[in-house]
N, CA, C and O atoms as a MOPAC input file, in Angstrom:
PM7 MOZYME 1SCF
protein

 N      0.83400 1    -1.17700 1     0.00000 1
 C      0.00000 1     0.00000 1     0.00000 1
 C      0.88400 1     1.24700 1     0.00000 1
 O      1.95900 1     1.34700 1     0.59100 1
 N      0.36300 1     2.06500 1    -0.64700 1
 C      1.33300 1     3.51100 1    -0.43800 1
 C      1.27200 1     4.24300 1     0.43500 1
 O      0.80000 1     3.70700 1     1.43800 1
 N      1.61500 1     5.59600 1     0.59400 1
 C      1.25200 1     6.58700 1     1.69200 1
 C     -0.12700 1     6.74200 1     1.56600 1
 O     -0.75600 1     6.38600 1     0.56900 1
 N     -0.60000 1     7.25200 1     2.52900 1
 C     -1.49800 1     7.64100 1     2.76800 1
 C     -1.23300 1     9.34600 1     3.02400 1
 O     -0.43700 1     9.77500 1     3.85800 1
 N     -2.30600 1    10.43800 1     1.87800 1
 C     -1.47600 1    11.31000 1     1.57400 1
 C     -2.09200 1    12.65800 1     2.63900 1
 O     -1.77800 1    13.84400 1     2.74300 1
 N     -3.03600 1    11.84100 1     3.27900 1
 C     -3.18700 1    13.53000 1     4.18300 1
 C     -2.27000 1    13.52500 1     5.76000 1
 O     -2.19700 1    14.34500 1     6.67500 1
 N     -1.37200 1    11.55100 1     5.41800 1
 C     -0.47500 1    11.41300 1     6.71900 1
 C      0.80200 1    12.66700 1     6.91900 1
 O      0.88700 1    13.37000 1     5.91200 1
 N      1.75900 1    13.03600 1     8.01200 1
 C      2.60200 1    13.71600 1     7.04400 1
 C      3.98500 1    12.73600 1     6.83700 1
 O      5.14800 1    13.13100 1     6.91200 1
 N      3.68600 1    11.83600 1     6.65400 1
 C      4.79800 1    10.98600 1     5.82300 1
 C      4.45900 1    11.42700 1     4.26700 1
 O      5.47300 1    11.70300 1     3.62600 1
 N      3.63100 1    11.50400 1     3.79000 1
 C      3.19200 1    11.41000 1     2.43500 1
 C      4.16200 1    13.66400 1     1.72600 1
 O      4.18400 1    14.86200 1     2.00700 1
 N      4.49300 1    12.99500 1     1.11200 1
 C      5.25300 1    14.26900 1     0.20400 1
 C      6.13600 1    13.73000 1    -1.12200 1
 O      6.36900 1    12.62400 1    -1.61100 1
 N      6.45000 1    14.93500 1    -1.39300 1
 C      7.33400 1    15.04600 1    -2.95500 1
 C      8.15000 1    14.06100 1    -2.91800 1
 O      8.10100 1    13.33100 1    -3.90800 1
 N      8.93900 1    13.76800 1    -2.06000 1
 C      9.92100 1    12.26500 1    -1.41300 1
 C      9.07600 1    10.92700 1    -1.44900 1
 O      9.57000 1     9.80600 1    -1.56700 1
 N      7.95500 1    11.16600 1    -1.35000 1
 C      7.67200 1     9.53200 1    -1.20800 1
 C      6.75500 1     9.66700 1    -2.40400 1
 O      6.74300 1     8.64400 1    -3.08800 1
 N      6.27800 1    10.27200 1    -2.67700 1
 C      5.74900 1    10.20400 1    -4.14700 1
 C      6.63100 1    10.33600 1    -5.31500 1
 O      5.96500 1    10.27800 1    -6.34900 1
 N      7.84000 1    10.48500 1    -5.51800 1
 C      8.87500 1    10.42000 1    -6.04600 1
 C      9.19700 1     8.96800 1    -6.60900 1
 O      9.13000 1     8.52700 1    -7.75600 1
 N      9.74800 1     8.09100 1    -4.83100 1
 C     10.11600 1     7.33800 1    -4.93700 1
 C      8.79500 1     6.03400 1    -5.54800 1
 O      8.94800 1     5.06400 1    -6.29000 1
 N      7.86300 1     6.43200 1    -5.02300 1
 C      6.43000 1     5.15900 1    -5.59800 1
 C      6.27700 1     5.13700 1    -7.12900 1
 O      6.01500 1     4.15400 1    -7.82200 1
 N      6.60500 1     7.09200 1    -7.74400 1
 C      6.92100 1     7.00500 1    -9.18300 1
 C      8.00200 1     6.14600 1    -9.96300 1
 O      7.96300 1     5.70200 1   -11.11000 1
 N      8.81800 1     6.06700 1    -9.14500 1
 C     10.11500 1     6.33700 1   -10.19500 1
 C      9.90900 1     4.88700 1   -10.50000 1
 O      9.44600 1     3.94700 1    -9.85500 1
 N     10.57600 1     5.06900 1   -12.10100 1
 C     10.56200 1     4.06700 1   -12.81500 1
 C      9.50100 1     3.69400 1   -13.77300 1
 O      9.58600 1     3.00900 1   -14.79300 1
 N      8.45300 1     4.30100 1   -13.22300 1
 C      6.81100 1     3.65600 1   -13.78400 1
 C      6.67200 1     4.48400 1   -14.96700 1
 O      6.59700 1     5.71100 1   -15.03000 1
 N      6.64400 1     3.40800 1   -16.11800 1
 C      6.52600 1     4.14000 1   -17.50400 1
 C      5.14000 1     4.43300 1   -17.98700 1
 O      4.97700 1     4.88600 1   -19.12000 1
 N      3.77100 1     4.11300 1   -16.89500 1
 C      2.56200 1     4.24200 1   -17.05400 1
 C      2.44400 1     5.94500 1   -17.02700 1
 O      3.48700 1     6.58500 1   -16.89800 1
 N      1.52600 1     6.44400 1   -17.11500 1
 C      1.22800 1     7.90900 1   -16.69600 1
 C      0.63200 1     8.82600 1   -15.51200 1
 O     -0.19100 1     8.38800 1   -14.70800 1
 N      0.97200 1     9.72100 1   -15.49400 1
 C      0.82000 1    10.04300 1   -13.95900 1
 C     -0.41000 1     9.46600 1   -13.62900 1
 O     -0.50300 1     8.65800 1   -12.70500 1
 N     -1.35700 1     9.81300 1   -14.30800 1
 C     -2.62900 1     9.67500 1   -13.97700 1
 C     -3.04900 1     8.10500 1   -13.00800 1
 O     -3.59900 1     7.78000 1   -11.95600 1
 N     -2.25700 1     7.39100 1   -14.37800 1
 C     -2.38800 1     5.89700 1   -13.76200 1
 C     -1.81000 1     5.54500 1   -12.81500 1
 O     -2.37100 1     4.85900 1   -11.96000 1
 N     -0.76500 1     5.85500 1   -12.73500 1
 C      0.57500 1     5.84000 1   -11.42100 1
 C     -0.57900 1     6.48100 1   -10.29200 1
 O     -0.72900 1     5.76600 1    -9.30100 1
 N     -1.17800 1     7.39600 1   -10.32100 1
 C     -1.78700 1     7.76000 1    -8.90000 1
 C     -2.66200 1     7.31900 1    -8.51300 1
 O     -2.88000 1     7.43800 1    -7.30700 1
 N     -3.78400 1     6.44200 1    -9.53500 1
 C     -4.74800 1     5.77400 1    -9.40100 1
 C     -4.38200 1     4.26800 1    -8.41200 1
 O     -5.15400 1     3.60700 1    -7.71800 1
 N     -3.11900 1     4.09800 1    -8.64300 1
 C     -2.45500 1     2.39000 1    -8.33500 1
 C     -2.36100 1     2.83000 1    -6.56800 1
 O     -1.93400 1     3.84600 1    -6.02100 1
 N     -2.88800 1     1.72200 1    -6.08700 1
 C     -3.01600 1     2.03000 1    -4.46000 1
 C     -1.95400 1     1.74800 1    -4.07000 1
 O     -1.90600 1     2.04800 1    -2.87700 1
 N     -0.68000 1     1.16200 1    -4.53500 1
 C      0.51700 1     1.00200 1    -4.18500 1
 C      1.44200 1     2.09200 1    -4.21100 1
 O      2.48700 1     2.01400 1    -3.56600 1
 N      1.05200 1     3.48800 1    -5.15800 1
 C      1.67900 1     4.86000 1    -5.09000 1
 C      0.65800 1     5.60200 1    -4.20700 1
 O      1.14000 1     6.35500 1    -3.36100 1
 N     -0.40900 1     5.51900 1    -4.26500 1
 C     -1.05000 1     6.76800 1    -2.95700 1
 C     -2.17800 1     5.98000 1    -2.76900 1
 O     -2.79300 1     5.64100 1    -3.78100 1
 N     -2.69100 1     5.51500 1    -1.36200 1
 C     -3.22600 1     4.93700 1    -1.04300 1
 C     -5.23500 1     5.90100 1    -0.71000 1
 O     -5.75300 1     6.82500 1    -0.08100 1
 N     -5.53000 1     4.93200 1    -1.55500 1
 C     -7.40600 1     5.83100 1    -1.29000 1
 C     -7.16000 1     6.98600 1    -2.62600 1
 O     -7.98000 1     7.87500 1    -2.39600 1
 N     -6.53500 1     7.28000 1    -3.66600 1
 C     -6.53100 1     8.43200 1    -4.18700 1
 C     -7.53100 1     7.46300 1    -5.18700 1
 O     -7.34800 1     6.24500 1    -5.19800 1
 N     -8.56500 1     8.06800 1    -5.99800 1
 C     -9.12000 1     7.82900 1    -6.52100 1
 C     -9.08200 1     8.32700 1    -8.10900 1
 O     -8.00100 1     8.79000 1    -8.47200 1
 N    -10.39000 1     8.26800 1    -9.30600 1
 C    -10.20500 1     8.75800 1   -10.19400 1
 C    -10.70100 1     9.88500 1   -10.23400 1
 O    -10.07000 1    10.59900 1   -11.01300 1
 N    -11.73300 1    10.50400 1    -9.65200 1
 C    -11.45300 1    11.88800 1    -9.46600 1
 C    -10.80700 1    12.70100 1    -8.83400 1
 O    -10.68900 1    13.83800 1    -9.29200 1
 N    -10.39600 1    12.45900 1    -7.99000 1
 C     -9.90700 1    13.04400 1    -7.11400 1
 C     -8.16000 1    13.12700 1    -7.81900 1
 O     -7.52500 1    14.17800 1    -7.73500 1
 N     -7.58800 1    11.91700 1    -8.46300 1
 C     -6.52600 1    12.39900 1    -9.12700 1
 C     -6.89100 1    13.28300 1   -10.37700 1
 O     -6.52100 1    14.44400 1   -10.55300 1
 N     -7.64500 1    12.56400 1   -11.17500 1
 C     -8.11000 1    14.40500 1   -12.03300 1
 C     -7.92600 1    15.75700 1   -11.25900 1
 O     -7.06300 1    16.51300 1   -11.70500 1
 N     -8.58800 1    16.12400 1   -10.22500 1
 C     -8.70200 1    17.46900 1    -9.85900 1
 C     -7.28300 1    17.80000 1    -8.83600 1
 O     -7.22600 1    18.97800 1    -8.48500 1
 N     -6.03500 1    16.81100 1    -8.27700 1
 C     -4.98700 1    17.20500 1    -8.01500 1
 C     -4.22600 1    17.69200 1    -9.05100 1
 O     -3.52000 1    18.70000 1    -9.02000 1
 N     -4.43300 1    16.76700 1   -10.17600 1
 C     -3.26000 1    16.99500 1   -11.71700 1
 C     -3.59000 1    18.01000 1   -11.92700 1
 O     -2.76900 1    18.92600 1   -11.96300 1
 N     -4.68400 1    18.18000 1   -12.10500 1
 C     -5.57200 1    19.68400 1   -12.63700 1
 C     -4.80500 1    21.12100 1   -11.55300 1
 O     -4.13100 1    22.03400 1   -12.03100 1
 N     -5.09500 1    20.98700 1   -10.29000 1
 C     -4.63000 1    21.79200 1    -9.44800 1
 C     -2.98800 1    21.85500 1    -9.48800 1
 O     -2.48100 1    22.97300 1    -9.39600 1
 N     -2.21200 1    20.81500 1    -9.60700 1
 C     -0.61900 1    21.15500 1   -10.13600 1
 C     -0.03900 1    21.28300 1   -11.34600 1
 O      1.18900 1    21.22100 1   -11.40100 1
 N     -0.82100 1    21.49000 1   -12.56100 1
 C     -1.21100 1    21.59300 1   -13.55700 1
 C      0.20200 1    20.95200 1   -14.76200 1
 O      1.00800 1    21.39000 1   -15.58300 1
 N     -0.24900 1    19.63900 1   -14.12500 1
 C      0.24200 1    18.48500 1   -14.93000 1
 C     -0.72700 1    17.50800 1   -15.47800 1
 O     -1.76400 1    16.95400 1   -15.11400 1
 N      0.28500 1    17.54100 1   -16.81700 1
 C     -1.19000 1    16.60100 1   -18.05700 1
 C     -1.25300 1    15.12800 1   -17.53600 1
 O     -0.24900 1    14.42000 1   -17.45500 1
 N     -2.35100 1    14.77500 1   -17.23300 1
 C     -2.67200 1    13.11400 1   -16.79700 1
 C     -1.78200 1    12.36200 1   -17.90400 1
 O     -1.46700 1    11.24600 1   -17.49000 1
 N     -1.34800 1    12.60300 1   -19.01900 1
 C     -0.79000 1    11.96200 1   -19.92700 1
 C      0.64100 1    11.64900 1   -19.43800 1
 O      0.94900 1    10.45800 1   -19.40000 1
 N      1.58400 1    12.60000 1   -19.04600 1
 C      2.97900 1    12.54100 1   -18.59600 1
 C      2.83400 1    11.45700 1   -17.78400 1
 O      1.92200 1    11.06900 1   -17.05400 1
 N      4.31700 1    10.89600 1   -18.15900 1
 C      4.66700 1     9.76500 1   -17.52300 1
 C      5.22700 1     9.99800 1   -16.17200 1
 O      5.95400 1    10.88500 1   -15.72400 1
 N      4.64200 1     8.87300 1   -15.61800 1
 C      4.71400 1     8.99900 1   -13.87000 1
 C      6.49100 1     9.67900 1   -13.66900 1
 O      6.91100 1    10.69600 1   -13.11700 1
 N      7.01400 1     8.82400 1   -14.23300 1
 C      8.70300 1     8.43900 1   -13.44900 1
 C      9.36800 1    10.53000 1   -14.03500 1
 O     10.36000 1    10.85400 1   -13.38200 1
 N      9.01100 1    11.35500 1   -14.78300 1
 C      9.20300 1    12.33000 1   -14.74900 1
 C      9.40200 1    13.70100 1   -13.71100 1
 O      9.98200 1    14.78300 1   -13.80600 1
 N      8.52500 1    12.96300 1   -12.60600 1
 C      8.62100 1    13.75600 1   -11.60000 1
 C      9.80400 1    13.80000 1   -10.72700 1
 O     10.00700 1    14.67800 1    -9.88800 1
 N     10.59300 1    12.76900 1   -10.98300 1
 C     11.89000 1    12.88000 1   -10.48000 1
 C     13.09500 1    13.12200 1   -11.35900 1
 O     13.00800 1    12.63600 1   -12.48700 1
 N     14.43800 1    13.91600 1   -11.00200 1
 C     15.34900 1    13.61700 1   -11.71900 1
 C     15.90500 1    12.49200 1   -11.78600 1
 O     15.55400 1    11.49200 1   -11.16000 1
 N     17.35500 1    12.62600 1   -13.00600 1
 C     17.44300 1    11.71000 1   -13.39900 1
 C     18.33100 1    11.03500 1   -12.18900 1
 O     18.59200 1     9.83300 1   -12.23500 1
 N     18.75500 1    11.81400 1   -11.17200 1
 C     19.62600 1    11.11400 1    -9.94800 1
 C     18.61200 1    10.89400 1    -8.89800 1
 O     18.94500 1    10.55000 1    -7.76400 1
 N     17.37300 1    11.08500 1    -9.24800 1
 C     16.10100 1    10.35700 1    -8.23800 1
 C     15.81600 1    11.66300 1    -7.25000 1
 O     15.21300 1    11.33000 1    -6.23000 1
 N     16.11000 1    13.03000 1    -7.33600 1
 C     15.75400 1    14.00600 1    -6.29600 1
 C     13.90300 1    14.55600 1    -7.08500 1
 O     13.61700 1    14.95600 1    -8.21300 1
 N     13.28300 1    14.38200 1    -6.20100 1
 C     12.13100 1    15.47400 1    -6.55400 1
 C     12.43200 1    16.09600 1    -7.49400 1
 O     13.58900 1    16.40500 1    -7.77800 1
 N     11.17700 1    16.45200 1    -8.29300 1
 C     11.53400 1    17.71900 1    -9.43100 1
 C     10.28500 1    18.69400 1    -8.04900 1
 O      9.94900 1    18.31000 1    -6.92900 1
 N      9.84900 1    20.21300 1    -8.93200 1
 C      9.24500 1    20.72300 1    -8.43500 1
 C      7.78400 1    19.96400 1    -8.96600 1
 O      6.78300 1    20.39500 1    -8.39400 1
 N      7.61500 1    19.18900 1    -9.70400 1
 C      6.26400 1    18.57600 1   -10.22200 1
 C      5.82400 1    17.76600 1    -9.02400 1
 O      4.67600 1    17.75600 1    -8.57900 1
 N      7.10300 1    16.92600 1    -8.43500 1
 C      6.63700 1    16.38500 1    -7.38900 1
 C      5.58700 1    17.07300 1    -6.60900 1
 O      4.38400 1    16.98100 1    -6.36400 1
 N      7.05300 1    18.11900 1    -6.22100 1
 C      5.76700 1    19.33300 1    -4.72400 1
 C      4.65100 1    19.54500 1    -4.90700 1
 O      3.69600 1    19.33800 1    -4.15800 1
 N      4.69800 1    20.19500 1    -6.43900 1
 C      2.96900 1    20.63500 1    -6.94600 1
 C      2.22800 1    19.67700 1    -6.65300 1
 O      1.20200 1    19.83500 1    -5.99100 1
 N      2.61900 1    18.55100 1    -7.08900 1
 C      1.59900 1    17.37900 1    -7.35100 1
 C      1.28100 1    16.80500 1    -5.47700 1
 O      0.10400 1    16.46200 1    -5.35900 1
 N      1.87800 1    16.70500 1    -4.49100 1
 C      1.95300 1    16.29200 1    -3.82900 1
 C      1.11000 1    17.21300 1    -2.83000 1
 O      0.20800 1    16.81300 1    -2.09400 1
 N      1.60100 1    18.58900 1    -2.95500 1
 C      0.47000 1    19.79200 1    -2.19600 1
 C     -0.67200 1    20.05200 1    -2.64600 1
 O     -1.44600 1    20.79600 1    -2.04300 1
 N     -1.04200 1    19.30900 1    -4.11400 1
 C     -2.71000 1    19.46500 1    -4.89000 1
 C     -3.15300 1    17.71700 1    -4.28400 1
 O     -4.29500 1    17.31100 1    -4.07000 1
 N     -2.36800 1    17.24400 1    -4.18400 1
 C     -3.30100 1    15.58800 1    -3.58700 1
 C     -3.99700 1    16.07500 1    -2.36700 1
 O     -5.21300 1    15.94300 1    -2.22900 1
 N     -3.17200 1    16.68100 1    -1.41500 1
 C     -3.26300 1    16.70200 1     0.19000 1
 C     -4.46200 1    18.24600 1    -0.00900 1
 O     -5.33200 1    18.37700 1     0.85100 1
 N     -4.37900 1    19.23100 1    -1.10400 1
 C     -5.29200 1    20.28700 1    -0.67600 1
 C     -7.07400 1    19.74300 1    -1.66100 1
 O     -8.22400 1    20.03300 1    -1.32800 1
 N     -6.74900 1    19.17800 1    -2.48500 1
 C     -7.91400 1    18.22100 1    -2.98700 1
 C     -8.81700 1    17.14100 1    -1.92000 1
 O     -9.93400 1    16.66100 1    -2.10900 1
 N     -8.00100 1    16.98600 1    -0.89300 1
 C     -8.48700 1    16.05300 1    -0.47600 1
 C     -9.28300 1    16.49300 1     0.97100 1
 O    -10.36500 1    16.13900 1     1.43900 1
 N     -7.94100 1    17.69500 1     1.58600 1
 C     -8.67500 1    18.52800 1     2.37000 1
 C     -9.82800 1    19.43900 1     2.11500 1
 O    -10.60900 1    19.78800 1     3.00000 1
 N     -9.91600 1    19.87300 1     0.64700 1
 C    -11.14900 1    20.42600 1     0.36500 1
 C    -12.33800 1    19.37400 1     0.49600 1
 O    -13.44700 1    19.77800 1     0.84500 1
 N    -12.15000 1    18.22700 1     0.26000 1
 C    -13.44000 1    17.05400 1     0.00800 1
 C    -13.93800 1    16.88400 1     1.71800 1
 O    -15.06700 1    16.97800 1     2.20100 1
 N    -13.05600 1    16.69400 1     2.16000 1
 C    -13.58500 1    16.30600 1     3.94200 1
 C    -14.31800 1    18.01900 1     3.69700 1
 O    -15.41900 1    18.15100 1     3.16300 1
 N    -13.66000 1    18.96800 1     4.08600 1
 C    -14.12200 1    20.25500 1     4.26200 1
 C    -15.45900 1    20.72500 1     3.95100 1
 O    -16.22300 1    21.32900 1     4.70400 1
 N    -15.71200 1    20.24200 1     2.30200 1
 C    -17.16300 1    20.50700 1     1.81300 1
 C    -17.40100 1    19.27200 1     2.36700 1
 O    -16.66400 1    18.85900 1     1.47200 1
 N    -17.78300 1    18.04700 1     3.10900 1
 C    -18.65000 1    17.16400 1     3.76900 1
 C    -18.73300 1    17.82900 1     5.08600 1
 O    -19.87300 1    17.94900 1     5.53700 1
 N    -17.76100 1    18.28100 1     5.78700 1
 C    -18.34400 1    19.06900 1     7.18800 1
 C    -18.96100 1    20.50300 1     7.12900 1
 O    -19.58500 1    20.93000 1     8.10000 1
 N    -18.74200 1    21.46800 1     5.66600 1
 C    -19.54000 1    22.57900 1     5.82200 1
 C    -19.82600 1    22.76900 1     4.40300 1
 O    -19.04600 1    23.41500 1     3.70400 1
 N    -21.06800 1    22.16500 1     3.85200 1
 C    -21.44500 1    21.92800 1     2.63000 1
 C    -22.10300 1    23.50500 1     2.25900 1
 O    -22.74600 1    24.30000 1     2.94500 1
 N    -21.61600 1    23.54300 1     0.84300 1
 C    -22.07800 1    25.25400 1    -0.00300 1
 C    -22.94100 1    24.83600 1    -1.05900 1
 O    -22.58700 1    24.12700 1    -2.00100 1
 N    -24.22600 1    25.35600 1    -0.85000 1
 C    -25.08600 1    25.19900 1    -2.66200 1
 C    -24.34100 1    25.82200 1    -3.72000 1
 O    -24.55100 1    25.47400 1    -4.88200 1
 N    -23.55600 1    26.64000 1    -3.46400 1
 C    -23.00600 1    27.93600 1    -4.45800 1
 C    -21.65800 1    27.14800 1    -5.10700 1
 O    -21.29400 1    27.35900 1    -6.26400 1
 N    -20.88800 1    26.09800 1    -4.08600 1
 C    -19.63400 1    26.24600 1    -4.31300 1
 C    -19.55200 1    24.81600 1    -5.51500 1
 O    -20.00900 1    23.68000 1    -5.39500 1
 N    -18.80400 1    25.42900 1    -6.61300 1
 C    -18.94300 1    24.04500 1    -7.33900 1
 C    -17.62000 1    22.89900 1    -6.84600 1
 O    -16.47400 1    23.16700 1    -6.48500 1
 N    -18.15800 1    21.84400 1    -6.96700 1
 C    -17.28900 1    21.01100 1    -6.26600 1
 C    -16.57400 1    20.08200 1    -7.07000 1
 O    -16.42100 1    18.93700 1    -6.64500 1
 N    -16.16200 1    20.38600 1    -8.06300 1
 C    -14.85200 1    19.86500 1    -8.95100 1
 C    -14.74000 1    21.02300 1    -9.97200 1
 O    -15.67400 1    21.73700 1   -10.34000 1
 N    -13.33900 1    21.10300 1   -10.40500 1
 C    -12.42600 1    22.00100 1   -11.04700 1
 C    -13.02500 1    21.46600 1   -12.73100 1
 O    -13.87900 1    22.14100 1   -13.30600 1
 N    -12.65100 1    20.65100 1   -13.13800 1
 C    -12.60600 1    19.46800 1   -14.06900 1
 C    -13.36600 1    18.51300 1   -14.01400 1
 O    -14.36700 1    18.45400 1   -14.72900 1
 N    -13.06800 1    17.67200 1   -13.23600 1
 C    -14.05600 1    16.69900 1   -13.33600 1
 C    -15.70700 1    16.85500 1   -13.87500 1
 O    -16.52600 1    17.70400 1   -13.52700 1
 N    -15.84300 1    15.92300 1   -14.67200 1
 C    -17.78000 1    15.79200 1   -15.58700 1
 C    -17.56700 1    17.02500 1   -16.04100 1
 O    -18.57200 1    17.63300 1   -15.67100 1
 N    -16.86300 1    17.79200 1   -16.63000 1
 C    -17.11300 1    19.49200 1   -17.11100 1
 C    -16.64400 1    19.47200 1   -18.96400 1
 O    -15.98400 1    20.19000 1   -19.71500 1
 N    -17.13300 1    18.69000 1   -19.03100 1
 C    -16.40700 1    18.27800 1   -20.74100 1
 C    -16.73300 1    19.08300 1   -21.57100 1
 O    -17.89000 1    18.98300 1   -21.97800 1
 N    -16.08800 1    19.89800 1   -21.99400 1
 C    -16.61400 1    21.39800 1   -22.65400 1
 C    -16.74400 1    22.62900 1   -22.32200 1
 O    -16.84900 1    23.61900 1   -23.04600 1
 N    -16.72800 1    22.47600 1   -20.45000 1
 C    -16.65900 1    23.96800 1   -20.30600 1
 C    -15.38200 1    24.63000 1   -20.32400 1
 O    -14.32100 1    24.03200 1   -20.50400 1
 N    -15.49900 1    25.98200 1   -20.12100 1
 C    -14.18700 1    26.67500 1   -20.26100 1
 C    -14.02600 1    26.80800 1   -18.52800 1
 O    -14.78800 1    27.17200 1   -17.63300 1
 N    -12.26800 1    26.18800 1   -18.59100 1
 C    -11.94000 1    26.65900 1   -17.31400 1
 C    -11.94800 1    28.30000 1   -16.77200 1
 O    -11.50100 1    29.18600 1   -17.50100 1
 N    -12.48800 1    28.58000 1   -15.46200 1
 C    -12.27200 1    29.91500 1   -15.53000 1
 C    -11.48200 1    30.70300 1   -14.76700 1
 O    -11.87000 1    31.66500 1   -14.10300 1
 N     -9.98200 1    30.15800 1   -14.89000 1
 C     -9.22300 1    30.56000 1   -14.31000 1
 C     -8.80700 1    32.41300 1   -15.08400 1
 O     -8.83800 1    32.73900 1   -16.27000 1
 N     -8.53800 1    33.07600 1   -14.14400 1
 C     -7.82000 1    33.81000 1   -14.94000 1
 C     -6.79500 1    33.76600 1   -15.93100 1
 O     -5.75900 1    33.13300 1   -15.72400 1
 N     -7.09600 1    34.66900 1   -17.47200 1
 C     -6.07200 1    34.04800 1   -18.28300 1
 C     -5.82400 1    32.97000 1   -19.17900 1
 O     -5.10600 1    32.85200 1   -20.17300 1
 N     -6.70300 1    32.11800 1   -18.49100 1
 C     -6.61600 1    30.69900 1   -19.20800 1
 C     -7.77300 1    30.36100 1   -20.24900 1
 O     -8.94000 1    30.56700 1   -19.91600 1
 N     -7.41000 1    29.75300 1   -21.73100 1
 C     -7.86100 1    30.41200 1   -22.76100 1
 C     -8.65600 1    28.56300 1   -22.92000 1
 O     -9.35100 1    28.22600 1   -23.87900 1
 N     -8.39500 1    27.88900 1   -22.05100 1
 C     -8.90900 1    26.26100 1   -21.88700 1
 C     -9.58200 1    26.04100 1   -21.90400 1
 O    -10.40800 1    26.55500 1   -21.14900 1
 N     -9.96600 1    24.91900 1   -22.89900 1
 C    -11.69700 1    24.20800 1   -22.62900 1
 C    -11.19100 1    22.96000 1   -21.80300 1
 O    -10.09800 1    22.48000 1   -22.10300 1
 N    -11.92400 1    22.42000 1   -20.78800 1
 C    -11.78500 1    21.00100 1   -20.49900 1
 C    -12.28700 1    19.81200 1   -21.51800 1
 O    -13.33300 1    19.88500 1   -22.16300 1
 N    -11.40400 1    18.74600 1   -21.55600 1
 C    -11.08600 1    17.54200 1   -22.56200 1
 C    -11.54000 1    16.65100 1   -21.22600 1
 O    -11.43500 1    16.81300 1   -20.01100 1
 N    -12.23800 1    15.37700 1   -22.31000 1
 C    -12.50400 1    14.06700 1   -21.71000 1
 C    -11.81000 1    13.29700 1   -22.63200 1
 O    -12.05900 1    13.22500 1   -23.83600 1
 N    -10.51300 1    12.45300 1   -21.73800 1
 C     -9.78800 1    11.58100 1   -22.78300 1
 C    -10.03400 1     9.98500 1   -21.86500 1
 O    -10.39900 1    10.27400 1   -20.72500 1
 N     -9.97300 1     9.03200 1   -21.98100 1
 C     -9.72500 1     7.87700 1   -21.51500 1
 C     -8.14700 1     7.03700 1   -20.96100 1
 O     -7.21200 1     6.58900 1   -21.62500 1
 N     -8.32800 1     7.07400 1   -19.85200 1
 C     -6.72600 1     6.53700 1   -19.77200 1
 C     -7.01600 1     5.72600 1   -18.31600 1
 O     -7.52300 1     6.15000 1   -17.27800 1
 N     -6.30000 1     3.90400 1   -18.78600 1
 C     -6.94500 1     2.81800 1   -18.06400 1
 C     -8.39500 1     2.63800 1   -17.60800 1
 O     -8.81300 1     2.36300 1   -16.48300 1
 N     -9.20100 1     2.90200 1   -18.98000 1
 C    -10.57700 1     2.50400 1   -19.24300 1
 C    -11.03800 1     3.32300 1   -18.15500 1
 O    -11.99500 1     2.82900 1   -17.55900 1
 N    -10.61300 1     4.49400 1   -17.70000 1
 C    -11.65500 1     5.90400 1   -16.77100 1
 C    -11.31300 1     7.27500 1   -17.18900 1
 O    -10.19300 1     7.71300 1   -17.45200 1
 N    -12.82500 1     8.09100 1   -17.21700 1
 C    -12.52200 1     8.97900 1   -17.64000 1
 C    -11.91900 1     9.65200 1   -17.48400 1
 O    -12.02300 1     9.64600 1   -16.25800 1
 N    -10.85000 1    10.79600 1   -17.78300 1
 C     -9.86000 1    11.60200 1   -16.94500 1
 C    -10.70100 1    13.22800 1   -18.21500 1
 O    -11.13700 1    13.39500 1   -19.35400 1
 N    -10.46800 1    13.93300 1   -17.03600 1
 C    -10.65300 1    15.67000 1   -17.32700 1
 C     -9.59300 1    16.56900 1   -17.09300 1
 O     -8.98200 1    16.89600 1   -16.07600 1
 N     -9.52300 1    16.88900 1   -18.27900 1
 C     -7.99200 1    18.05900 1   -17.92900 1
 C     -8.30300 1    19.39400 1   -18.74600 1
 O     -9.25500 1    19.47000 1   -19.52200 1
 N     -7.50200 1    20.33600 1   -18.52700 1
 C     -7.41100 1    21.55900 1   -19.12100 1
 C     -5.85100 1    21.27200 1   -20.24500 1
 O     -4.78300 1    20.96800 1   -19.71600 1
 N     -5.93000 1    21.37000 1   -21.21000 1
 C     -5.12600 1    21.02300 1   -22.19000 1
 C     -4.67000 1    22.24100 1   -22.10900 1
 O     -3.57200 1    22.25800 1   -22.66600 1
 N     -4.99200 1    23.44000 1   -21.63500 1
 C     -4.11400 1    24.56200 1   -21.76500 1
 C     -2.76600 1    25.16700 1   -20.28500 1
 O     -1.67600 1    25.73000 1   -20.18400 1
 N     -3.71600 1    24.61800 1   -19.53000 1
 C     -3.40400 1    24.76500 1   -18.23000 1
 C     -2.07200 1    23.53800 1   -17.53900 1
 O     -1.13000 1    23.80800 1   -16.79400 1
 N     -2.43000 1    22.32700 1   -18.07300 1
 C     -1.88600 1    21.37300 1   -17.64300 1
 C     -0.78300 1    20.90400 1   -18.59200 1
 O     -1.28100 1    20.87700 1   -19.71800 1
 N      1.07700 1    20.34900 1   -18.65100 1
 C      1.73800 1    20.21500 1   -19.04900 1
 C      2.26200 1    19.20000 1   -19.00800 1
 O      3.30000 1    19.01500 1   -19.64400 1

């Protein structure tokens, strides 16, 4: 089993090391309960989305080539843990107003980040849907 990512064992270091090597894609790499334990398929959509890395990139990228963290790690590792703290958060103080995924089911709309000129894409990767901003995400 992997970390468990709202423990604070779980960071850029141990998500590094659960990557490295794995020629699958991030997406899939985070889905596998042996790299982050409980992360799901939405919920890795809307971290990638929030560190704005393409579900397509291959897992083992996030590290260099001498195995130290890149900064993709951090991103990726501080959007698991604030994705996830937002989900408990809206179950203990639920908003009619607040929409509750970035990406996720939004296939066509325009992200509305400032600046960002993105429609969200529905592509398939290990037979589930994944949602990304093709403009936003790299």
């Amino acid at each position: 089993m992997g970390s468990e990512p709202l423990s604070a064992e779980f960071d850029a270091t141990s998500l590094r090391l659960a990557c490295r090597g794995k020629r699958v894609s991030l997406k899939v790499a985070l889905m596998d309960q042996r790299v982050v334990a409980g992360l799901g398929n939405i919920y890795a959509s809307e971290a990638l989305h929030r560190a704005h890395l393409s579900p397509r990139r291959r897992a083992s990228t996030i590290a260099t080539a001498a195995g130290a963290p890149r900064a993709s790690a951090h991103l990726l590792a501080a959007a698991i843990k604030a994705v996830l703290n937002d989900a408990v958060e809206r179950t203990l103080t639920p908003s009619p107003r607040a929409s509750r995924f970035r990406v996720y089911e939004r296939e066509g709309a325009r992200y509305r980040a400032k600046g960002c000129p993105g429609t969200i894409k529905r592509t398939v990767l290990a037979a589930r849907s994944t949602y990304f901003c093709p403009a936003c995400q790299r």
